[in-house]
Residue frames relative to the residue before (quaternion, step in Angstrom):
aa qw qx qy qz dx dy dz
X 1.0000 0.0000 0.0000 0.0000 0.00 0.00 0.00
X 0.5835 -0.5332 0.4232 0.4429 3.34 -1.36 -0.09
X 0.4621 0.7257 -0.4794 0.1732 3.65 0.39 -0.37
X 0.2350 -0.7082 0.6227 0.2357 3.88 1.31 -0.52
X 0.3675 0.5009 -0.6488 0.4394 3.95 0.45 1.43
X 0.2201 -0.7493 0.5983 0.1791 3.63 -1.35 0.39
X 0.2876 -0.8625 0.4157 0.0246 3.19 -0.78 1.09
X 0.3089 -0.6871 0.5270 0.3934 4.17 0.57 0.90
X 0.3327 -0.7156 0.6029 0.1174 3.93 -1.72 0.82
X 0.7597 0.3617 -0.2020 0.5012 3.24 1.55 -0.36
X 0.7667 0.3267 -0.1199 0.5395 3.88 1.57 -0.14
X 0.1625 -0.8804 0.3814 0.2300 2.80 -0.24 1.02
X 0.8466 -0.2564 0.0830 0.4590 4.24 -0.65 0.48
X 0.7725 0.4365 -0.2348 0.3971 3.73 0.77 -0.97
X 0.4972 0.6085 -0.2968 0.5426 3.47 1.95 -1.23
X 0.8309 0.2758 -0.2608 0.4069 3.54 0.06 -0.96
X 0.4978 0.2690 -0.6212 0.5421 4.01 0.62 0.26
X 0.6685 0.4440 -0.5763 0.1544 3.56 -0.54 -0.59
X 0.5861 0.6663 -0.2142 0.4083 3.10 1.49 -0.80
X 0.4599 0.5433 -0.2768 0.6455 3.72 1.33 -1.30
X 0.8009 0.4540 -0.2887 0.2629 3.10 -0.20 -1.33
X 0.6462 0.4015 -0.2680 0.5911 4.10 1.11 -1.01
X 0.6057 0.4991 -0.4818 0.3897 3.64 0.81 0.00
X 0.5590 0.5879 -0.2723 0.5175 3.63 1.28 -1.01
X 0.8279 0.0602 -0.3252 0.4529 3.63 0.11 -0.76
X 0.5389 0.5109 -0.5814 0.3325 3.84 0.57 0.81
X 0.5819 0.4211 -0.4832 0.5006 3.60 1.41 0.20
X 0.6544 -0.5912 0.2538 0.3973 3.72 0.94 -0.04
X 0.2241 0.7833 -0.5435 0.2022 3.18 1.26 0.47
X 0.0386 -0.8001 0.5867 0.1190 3.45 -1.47 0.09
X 0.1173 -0.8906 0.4393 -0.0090 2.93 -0.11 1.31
X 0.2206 -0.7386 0.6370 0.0081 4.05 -0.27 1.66
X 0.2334 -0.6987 0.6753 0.0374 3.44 -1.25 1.54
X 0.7264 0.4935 -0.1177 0.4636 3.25 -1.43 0.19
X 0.6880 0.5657 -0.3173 0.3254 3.42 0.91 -0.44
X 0.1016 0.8448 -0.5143 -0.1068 4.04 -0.48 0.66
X 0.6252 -0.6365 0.3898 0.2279 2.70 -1.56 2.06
X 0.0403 0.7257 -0.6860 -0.0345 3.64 -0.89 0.92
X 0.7563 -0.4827 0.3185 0.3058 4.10 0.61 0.35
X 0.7297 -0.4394 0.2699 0.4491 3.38 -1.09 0.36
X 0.2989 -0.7241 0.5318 0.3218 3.02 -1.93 -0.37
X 0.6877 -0.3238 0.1713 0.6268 3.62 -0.69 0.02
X 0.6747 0.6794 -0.0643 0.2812 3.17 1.08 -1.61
X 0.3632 -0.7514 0.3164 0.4510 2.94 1.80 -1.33
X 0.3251 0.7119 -0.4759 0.4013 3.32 1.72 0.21
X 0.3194 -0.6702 0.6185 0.2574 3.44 -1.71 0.10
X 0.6257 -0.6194 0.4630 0.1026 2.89 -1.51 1.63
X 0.6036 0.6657 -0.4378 -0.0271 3.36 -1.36 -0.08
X 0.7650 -0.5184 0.3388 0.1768 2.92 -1.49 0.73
X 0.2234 0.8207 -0.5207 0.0731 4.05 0.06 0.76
X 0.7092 -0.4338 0.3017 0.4668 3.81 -0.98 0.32
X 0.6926 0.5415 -0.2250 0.4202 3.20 1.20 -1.27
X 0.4629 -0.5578 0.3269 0.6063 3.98 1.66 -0.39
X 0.8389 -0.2093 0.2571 0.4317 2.96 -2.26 0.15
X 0.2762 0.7033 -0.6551 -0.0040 3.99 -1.69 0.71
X 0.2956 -0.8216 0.4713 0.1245 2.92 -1.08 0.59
X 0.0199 -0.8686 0.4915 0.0594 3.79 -0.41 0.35
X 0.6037 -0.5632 0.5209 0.2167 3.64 -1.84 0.42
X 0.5088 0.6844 -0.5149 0.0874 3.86 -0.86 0.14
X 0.6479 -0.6400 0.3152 0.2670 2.64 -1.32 0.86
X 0.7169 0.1851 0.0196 0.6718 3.41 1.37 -0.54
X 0.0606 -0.8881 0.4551 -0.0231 3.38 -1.11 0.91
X 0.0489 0.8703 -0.4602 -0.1685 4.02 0.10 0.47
X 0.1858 -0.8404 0.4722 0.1905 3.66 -0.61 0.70
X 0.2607 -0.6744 0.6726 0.1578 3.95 0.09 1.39
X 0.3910 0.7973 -0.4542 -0.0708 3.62 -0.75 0.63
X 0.1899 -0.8707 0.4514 -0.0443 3.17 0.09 2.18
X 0.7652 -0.5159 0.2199 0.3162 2.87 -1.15 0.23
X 0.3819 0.7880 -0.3344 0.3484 3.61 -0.85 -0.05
């Protein structure tokens, strides 16, 4: 199609995140469900919201997937 998305020919959609996915946490990603972004601290930690209450954490790097919901 025109859309300019690529589409794997040999995997289909669930094989290859699971796959993405064990590559990420064998480089050490860490990936925190559940988690809403409420902003910095004084400190500069990041804020957020989890079932468990309010935490906050250090990293050196940070991506924020934020879908809907």
């Amino acid at each position: 199609g025109s859309s300019g998305r690529v589409f794997p020919k040999d995997m289909k959609a669930a094989p290859l995140l699971r796959a993405w996915l064990h590559r990420l946490r064998n480089a050490g990603v860490q990936f925190s469900m559940r988690h809403r972004w409420l902003g910095w601290a004084d400190d500069g930690a990041l804020k957020f919201s989890t079932p468990a209450g309010e935490v906050q954490a250090q990293a050196d790097a940070v991506v924020l997937a934020l879908g809907g919901g």
